[in-house]
C-alpha positions in Angstrom: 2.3 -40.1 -46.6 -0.2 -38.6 -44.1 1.6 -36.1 -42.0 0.8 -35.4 -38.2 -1.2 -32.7 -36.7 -0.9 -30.8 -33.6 -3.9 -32.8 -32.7 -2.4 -36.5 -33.3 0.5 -35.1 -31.3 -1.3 -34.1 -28.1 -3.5 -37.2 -28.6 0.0 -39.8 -29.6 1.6 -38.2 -26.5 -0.9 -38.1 -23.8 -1.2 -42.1 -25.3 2.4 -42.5 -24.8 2.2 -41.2 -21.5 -0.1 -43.1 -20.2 2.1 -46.5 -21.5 4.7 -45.2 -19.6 2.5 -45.0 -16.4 2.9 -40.9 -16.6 0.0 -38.4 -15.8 -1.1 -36.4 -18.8 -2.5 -34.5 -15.8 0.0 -31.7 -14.5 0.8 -32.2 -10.7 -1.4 -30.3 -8.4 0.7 -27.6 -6.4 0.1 -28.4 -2.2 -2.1 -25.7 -0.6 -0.5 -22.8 0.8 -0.3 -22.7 5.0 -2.9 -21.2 6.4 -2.3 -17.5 7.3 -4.0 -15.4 10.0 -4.9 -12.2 8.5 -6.3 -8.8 10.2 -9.3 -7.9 8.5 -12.2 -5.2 9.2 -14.8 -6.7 11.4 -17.0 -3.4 10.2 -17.3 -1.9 6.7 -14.2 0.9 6.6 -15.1 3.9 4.4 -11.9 6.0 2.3 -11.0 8.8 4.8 -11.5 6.0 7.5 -8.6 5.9 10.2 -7.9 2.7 11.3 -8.6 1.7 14.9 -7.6 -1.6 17.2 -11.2 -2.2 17.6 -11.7 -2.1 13.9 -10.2 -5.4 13.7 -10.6 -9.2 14.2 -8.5 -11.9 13.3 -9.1 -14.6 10.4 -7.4 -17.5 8.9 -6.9 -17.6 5.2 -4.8 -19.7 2.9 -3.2 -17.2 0.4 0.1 -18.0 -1.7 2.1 -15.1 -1.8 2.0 -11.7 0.2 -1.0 -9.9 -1.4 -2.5 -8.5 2.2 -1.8 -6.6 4.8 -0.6 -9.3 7.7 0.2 -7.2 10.9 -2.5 -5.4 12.5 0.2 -2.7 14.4 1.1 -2.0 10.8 -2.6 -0.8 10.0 -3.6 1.0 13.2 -3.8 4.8 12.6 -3.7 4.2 8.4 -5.8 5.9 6.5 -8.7 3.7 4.0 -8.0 4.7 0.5 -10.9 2.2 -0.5 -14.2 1.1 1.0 -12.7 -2.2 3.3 -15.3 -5.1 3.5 -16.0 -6.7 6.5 -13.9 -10.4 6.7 -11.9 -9.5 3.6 -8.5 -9.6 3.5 -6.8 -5.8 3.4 -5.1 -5.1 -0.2 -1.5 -3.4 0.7 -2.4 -0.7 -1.2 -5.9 0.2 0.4 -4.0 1.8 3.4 -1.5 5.3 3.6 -0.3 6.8 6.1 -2.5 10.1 7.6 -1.6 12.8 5.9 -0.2 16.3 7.9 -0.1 18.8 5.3 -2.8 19.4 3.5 -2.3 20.7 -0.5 -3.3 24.4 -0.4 -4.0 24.9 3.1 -1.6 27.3 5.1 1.6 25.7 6.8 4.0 27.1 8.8 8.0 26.7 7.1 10.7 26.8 9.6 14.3 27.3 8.6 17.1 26.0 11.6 20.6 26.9 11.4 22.4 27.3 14.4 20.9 29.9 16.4 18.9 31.3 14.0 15.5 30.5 13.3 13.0 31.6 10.5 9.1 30.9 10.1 7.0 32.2 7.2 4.0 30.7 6.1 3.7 28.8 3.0 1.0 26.9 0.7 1.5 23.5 0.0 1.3 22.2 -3.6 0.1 18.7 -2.4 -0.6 16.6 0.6 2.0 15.0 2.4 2.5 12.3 5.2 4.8 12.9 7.9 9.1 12.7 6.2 7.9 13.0 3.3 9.2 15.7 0.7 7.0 18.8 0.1 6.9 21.3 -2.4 5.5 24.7 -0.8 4.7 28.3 -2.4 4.9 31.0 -0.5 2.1 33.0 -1.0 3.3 37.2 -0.8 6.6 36.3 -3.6 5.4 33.5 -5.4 8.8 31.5 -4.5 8.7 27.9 -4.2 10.8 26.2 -1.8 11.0 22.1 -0.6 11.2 20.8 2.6 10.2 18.2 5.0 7.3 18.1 6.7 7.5 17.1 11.0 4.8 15.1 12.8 3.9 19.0 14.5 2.2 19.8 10.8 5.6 22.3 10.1 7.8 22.1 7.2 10.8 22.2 7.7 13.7 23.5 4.7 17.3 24.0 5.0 20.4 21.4 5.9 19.5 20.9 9.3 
């Protein structure tokens, strides 16, 4: 008795599926809508911030959400990557400008109340406005976490 291989099988079945009137071909997917994209109408270098007139329109068809697709949300980002001109904008090639700069004095302001306290502190990384910042102050050596505001400040405490 001669038993079957994996290649008989693929061969009996795309055999019996062609008896049957069946494709042996696997149904093309329909093309995704067409999409208008913002893309760089100039070559946008890391460092780069993202102006109006950097910008054109262009229709692509893409499956999925894989690129940037409002140009509001990429005016006054930052290029983390060199942006071709005509190509679609990756989601992660833009971040938002960043305030604080890691090691560079920055004023820390404390708010309770009445009371107010500023100091100066150093920054142990960059950081966007609302995001969370670790800061050492630079006479003690304590490190304390706080805010940072779109005025460049930190601000720590409750408040």
């Amino acid at each position: 008795m001669v038993r079957p291989t994996l290649r008989r099988k693929g061969f009996a079945a795309a055999v019996l599926a062609a008896a049957l009137g069946l494709s042996a071909i696997p149904p093309v997917r329909a093309n995704p809508a067409a999409v208008t994209l913002p893309v760089p109408a100039v070559t946008l270098y890391p460092g780069d911030v993202i102006a109006d007139v950097h910008l054109v329109d262009r229709a692509f068809r893409v499956a999925g959400r894989v690129a940037v697709d409002n140009r509001l949300a990429l005016v006054g980002k930052v290029v983390r990557r060199t942006l071709l001109p005509g190509q679609p904008i990756p989601l992660n090639a833009v971040d938002d400008p960043k305030v604080v700069r890691r090691g560079v004095p920055t004023q820390v302001v404390f708010r309770e109340s009445d009371l107010v306290i500023t100091g100066i502190v150093e920054p142990m990384a960059s950081a966007s406005v609302n995001e969370m910042v670790k800061a050492r102050n630079p006479d003690t050596g304590l490190i304390v976490i706080g805010v940072v505001q779109a005025d460049g400040t930190i601000r720590v405490g409750s408040e």
